[in-house]
C-alpha positions in Angstrom: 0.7 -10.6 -3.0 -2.0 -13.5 -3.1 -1.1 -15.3 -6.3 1.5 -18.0 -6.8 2.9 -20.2 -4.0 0.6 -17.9 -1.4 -2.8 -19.1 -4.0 -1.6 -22.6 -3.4 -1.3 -22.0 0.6 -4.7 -20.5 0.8 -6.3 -23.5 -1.6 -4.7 -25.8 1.0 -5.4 -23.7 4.3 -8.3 -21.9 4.0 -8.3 -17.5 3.1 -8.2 -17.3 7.0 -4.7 -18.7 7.4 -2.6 -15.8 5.8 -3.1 -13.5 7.9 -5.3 -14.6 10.9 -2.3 -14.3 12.9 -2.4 -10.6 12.9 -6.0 -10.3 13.7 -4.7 -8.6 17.4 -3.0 -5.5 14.8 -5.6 -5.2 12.3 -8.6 -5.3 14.3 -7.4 -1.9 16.3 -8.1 0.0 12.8 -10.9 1.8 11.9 -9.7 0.9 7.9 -7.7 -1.3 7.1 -5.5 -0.7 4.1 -3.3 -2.5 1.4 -1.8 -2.9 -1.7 -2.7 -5.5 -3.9 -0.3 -6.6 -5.8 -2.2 -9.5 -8.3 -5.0 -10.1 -10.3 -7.8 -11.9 -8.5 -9.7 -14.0 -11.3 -11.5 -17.6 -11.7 -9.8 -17.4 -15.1 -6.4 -18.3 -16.0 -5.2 -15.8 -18.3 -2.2 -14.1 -19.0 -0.8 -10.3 -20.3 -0.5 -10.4 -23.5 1.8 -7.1 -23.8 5.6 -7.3 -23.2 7.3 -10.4 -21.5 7.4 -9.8 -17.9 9.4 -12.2 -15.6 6.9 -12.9 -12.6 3.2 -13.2 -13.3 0.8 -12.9 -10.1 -2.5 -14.0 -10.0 -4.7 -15.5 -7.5 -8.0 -17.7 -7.7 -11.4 -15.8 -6.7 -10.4 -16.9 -2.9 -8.1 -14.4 -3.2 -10.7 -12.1 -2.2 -12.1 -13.9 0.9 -8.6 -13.3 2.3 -9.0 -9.7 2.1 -12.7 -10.2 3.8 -11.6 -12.5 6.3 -8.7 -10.3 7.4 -11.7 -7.0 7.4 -9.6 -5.3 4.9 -11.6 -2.5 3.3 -9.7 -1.0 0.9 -6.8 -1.5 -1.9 -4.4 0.4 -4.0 -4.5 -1.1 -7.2 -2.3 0.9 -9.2 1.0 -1.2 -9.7 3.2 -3.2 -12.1 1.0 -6.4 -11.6 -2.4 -5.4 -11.5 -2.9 -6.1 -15.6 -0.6 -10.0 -14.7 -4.0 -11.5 -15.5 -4.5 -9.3 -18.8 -7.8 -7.1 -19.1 -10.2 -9.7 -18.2 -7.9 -10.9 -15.0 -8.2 -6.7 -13.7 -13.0 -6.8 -14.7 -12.6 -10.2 -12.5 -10.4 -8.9 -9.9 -12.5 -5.2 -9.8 -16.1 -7.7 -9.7 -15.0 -9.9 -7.1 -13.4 -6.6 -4.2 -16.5 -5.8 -5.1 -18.7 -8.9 -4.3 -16.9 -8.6 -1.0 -17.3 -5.4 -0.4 -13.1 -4.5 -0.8 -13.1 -0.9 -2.1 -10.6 -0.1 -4.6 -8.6 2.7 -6.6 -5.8 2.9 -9.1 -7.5 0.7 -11.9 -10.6 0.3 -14.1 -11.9 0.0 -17.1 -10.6 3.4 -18.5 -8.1 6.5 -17.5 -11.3 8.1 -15.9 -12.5 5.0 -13.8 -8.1 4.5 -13.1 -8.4 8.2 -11.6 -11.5 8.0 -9.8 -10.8 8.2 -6.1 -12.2 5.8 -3.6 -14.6 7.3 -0.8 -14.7 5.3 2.7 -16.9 6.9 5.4 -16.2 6.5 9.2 -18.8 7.6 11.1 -19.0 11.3 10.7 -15.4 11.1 8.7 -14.7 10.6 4.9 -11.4 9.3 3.6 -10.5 9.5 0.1 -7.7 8.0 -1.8 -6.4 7.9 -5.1 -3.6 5.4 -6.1 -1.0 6.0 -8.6 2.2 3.8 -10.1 5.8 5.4 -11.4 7.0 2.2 -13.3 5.1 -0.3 -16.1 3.9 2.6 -18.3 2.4 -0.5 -20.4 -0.1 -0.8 -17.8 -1.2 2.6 -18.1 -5.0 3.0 -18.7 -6.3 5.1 -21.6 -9.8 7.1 -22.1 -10.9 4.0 -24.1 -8.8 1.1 -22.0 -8.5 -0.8 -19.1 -5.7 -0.5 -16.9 -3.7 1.4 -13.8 -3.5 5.2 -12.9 0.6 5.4 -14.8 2.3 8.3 -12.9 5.3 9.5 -15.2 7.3 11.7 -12.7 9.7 13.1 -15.2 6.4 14.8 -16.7 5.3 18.5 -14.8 1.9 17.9 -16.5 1.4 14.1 -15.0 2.6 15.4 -11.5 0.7 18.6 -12.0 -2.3 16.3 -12.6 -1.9 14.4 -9.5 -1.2 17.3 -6.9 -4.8 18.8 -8.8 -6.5 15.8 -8.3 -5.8 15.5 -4.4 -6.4 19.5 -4.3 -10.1 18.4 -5.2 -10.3 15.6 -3.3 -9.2 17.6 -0.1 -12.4 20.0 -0.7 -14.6 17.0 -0.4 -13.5 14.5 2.3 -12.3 14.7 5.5 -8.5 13.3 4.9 -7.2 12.7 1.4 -4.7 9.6 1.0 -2.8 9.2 -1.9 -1.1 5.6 -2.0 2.6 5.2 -4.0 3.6 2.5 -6.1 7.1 4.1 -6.7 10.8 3.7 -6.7 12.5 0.9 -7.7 13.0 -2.5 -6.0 15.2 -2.8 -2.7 15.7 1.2 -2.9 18.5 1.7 0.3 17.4 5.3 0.6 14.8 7.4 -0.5 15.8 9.8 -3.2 15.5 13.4 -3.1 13.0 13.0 -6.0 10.4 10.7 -4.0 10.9 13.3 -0.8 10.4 16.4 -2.7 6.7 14.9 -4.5 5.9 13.9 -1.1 6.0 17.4 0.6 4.3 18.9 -2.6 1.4 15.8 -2.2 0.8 17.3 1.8 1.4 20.7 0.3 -1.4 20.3 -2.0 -4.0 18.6 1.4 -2.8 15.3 1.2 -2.8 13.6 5.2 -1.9 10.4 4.6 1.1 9.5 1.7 1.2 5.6 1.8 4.3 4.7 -0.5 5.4 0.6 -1.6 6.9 -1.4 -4.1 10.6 -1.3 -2.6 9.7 -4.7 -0.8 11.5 -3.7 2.7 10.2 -0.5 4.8 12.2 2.5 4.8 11.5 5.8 6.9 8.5 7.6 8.1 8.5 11.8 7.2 6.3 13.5 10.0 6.5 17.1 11.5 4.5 16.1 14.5 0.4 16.6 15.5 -1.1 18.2 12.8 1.0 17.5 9.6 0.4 14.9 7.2 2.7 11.9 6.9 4.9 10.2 4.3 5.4 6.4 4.6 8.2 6.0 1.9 7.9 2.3 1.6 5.2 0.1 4.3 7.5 -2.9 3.0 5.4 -6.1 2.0 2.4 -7.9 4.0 2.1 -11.1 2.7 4.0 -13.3 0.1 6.4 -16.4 -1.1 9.4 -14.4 -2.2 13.4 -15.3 -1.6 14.2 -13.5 2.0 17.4 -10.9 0.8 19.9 -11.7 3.4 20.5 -7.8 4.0 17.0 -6.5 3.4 15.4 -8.9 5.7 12.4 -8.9 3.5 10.6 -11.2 6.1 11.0 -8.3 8.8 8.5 -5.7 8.2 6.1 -3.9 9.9 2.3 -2.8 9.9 2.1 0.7 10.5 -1.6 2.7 12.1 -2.3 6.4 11.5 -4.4 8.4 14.0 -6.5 11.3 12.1 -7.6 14.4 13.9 -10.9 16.2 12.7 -11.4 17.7 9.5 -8.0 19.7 8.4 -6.2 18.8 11.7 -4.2 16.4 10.1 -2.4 13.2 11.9 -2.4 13.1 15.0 0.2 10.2 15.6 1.7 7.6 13.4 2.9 3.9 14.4 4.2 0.7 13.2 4.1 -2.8 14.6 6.8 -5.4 13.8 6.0 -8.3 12.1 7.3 -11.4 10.2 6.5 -13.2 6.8 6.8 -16.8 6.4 5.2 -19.1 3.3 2.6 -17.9 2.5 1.6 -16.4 6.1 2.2 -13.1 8.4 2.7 -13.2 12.2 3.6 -10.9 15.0 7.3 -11.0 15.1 9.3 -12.5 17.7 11.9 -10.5 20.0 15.1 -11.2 17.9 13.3 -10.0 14.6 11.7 -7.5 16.6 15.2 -6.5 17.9 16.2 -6.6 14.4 13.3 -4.4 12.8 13.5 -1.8 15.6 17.6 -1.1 14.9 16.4 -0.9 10.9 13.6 1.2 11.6 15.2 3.4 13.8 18.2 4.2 11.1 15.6 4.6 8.2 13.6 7.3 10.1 16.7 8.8 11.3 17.5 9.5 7.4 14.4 11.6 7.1 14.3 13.3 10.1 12.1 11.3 12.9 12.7 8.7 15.8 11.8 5.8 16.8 10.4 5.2 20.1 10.5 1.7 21.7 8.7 0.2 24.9 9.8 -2.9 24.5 6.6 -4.4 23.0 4.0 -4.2 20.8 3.8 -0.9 18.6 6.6 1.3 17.8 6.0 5.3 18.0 7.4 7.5 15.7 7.9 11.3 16.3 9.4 13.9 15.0 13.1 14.5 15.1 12.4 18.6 15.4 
């Protein structure tokens, strides 16, 4: 989340200065990935539809953070993308592109919302498609502008999605699907998240990345071979009110190692980190201390451990 007291930090710092400090992490990925959570416009403009209580939008340097950081691609389906209105989402869509951000989960229609976003790697193609569960308002039509709105109570919208990544599997080499769902601070993940996880692997899925919850839950994973569900990857950058029991200034960064073509992952790991104002660094060894017990009880809930060396990245395995 760019916009707000983080778009004043950046105006004042420079788009290096947010998240610089975990150049050491980011740089070991082949792709880096995120959810952006604001509109990215030189305009100030604001939705027009129902009242909404926090507004996020950043100025067009919004962007150069992503670029400065080498971030090369976004989830844009989410309950702030449309903060700016329709104008704030062309602006934000023109300017990841200017800087050569891709992007999924919003455009200009339902079809352009739907349309998944092809990275190639060398000799291997990732593909992801990016859906919301929440802000039905936001939802994009044939004719409209506007997020990829994922109502799970609906077979047909499900049955939709799980057809979409079947597709998408036939074509690329790993299909990711990324998860704006369940609600804020979420203490568990519900049986209804788990079970549309398993069916999005079922259906070729590698890679499930899940957020919106604000803090990081567990990490579903069979072992080598299997696809991976991260519930919730917690938040990356931002000015919010730390929740005394959530710790939402503990999080972590997590990396996914892909085998060839229908192998699957190959391992999955997460690095601790913390937010401050408007800035993300490596965490220290009492928040590190912290996120590791946290961790460990959140994986433990859907069947994998944690495995700690003391420093740097976390492994996680299966509990089988």
């Amino acid at each position: 989340m760019l916009g707000r007291g983080v778009d004043r930090v950046i105006a004042a710092q420079g788009p290096a200065y947010p998240l610089h400090p975990l150049a050491p992490v980011l740089t070991q990925g082949d792709l880096v990935v995120v959810n952006l959570e604001c509109a990215i416009t030189r305009r100030h403009r604001s939705y027009a539809g129902r009242p909404k209580a926090f507004l996020f939008q950043a100025g067009a340097h919004g962007a150069e953070v992503l670029g400065e950081a080498g971030i090369g691609l976004v989830s844009l389906a989410n309950n702030h993308v449309l903060d700016a209105g329709e104008e704030g989402l062309a602006d934000t869509l023109f300017l990841l592109d200017e800087w050569g951000v891709r992007h999924a989960g919003a455009g200009a229609s339902l079809a352009a919302a739907q349309a998944p976003a092809i990275v190639d790697i060398g000799r291997t193609r990732i593909g992801m498609l990016s859906c919301c569960d929440h802000q039905a308002d936001f939802a994009a039509h044939p004719g409209g502008p506007g997020m990829w709105y994922l109502d799970m109570r609906d077979d047909g919208s499900v049955g939709h999605l799980l057809g979409s990544v079947r597709r998408l599997a036939a074509q690329v080499s790993h299909v990711m699907v990324a998860l704006h769902w369940q609600p804020n601070w979420a203490p568990t993940v519900a049986a209804v998240y788990r079970a549309l996880g398993a069916s999005l692997l079922d259906a070729g899925a590698a890679v499930v990345l899940g957020h919106s919850p604000h803090h990081f839950q567990g990490v579903e994973w069979a072992g080598p071979g299997s696809g991976v569900v991260v519930y919730s990857a917690g938040d990356l950058v931002n000015d919010y009110a730390v929740d005394p029991s959530y710790r939402n200034d503990r999080q972590l960064v997590f990396q996914v190692g892909l085998g060839p073509r229908g192998r699957g992952v190959r391992w999955v790991r997460a690095h601790p980190v913390e937010l401050e104002f408007g800035r993300t660094t490596l965490a220290g060894p009492s928040a590190r201390a912290w996120i590791v017990e946290r961790f460990r009880a959140m994986c433990a809930g859907v069947g994998t451990t944690v495995q700690d060396e003391g420093e740097g990245w976390l492994d996680i395995v299966s509990g089988s």
